[in-house]
C-alpha positions as CSV (number, residue, x, y, z in Angstrom):
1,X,159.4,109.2,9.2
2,X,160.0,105.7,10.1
3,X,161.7,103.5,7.5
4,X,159.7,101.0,5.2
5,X,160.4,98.1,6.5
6,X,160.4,98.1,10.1
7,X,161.6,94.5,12.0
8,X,160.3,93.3,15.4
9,X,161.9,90.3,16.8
10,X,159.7,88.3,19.1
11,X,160.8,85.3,20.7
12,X,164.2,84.9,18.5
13,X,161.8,85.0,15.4
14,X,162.5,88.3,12.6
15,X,159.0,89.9,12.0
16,X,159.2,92.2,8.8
17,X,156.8,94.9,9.1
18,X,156.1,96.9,5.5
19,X,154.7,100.1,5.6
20,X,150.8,99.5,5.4
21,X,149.1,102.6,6.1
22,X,150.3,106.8,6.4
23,X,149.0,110.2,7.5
24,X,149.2,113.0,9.2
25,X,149.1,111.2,12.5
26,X,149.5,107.7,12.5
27,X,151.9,105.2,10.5
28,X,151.2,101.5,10.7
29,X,153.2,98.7,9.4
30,X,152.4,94.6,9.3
31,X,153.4,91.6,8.8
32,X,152.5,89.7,5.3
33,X,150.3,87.2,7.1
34,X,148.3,90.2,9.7
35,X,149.6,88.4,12.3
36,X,151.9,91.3,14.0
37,X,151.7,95.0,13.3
38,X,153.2,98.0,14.5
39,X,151.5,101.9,14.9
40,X,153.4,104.8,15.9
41,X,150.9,107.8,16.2
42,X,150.9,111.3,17.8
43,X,148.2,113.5,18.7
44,X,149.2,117.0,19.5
45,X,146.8,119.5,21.4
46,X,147.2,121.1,25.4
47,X,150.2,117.9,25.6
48,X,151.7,116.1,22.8
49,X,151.3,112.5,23.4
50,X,153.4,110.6,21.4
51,X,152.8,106.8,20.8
52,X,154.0,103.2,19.2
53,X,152.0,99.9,19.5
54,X,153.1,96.6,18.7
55,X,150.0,94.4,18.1
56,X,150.3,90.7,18.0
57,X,147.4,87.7,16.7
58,X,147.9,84.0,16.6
59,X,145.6,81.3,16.6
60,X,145.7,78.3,18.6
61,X,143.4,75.7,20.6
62,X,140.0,76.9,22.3
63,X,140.8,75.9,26.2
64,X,137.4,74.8,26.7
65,X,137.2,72.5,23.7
66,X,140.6,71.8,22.0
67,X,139.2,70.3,18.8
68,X,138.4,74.0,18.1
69,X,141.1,76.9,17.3
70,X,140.6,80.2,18.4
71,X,141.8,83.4,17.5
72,X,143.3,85.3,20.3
73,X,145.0,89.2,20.1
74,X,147.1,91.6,22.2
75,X,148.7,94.7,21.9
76,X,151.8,96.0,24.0
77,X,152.8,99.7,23.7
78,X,154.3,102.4,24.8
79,X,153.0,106.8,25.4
80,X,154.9,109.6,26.1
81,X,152.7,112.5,27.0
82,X,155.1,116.1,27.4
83,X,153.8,119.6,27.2
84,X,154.3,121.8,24.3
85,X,156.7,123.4,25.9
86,X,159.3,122.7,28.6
87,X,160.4,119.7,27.9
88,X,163.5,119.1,24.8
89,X,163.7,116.1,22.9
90,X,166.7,114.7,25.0
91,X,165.2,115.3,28.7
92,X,161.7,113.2,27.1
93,X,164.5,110.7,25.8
94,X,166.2,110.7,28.9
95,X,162.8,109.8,31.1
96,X,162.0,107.0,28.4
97,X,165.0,105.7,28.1
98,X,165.2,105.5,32.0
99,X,161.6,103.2,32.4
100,X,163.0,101.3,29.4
101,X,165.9,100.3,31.1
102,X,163.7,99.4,34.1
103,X,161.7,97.6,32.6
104,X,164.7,95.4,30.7
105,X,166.6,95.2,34.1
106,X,167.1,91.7,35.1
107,X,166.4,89.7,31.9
108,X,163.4,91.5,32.4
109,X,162.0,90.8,35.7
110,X,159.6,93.9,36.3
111,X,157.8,92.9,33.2
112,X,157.0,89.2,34.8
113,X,155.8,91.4,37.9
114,X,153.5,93.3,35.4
115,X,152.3,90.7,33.6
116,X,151.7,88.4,36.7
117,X,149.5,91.2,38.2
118,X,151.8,92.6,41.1
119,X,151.3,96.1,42.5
């Protein structure tokens, strides 16, 4: 089980997430305001896929009319999806720690490629 509280830093800035929800397949955790929350689930069946989800909110000026705030949302997270069997727990960690890595290579430079759309 993951500890109560959890901390996300985003842009330099602590975000301490309490334990906000529990069961058999899903723990969520927030932020006192709502505005950033994490999920780690799992759903086991034929594969085990095993996931965490950082959800982030903020509100900030309608680009079509700037006298008006809007609220705008996105979520960022990651699945790992093994067989039941075949697979331990350090050979899964070893292939998600590897696109990790790839991922924070270069101050991050693959994730600008993702997020600007490149194939």
């Amino acid at each position: 089980m993951f500890a109560d509280p959890q901390t996300v830093t985003i842009s330099g800035a602590a975000n301490t997430l309490a334990r906000t929800g529990i069961s058999t397949s899903v723990g969520t955790f927030s932020k006192d305001d709502g505005l950033v929350g994490l999920a780690v689930g799992q759903s086991l069946g034929r594969r085990n896929r095993r996931s965490i989800r950082l959800n982030h909110r903020k509100i900030a000026a309608d680009p079509f009319d700037s006298s008006v705030n809007a609220e705008y949302s996105m979520s960022a997270y990651l699945v790992v999806d093994t067989p039941k069997v075949g697979y331990t727990v350090a050979e899964a960690k070893a292939v998600v720690d590897a696109l990790v890595a790839y991922l924070a290579a270069s101050t991050g430079a693959k994730v600008t490629q993702l997020l600007g759309g490149e194939l």
